[in-house]
N, C-alpha and C positions, 0 to 999 in steps of 0.2 A: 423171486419175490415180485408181484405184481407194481405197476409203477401209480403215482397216486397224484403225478400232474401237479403237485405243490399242495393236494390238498391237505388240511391240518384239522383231528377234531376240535371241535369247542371244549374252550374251557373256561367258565365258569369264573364271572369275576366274585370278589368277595363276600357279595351282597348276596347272589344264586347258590352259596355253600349253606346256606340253611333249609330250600329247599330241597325236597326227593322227589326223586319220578313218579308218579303214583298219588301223590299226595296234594290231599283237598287243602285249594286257597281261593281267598276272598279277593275281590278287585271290583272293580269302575270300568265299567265299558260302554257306551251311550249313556250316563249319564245315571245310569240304574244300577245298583251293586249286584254280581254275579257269583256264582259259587263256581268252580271249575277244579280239573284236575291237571296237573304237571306231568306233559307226555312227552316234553324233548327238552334238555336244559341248552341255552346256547352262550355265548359270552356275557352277552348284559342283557339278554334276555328268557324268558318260556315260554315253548310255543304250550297253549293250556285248550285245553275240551269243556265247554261249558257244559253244565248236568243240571245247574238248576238256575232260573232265569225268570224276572219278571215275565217280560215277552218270550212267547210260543216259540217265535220263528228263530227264537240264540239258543234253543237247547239244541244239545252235541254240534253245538258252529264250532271250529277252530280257531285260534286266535293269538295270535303272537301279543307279549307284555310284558313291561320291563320289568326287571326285577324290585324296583323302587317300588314302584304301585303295586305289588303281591304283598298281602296279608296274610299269613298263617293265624289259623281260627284259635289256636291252640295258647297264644298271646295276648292279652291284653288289650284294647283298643287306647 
């Protein structure tokens, strides 16, 4: 068995158990609401793909954001 250095995967604090990989959320990023998708979950955060963006130059940027500031569309405001 391969050795892994102490590395350990992320897990997900309680707050990341409601998102999925893949799946479209809202958030605040410069100051303008962005729509993005969920491509790595990490302990108290997602790294997220933005898709759709006031400004030009944040479509498909990367972007790591806490779990706090992710909105699922699917909810309420």
């Amino acid at each position: 068995m391969a050795n892994t250095y102490g590395f350990k995967s992320p897990q997900p604090s309680f707050l990341g158990e409601r998102f999925l990989l893949g799946q479209e959320v809202f958030f605040e990023y410069k100051k303008e609401t962005q729509v993005g998708i969920v491509k790595n979950k990490l302990n108290n955060s997602a790294v997220v793909k933005i898709i759709k963006s006031e400004t030009a130059d944040l479509i498909d940027f990367t972007t790591v954001i806490s779990y706090s500031e992710l909105i699922d569309p699917k909810t309420n405001f």
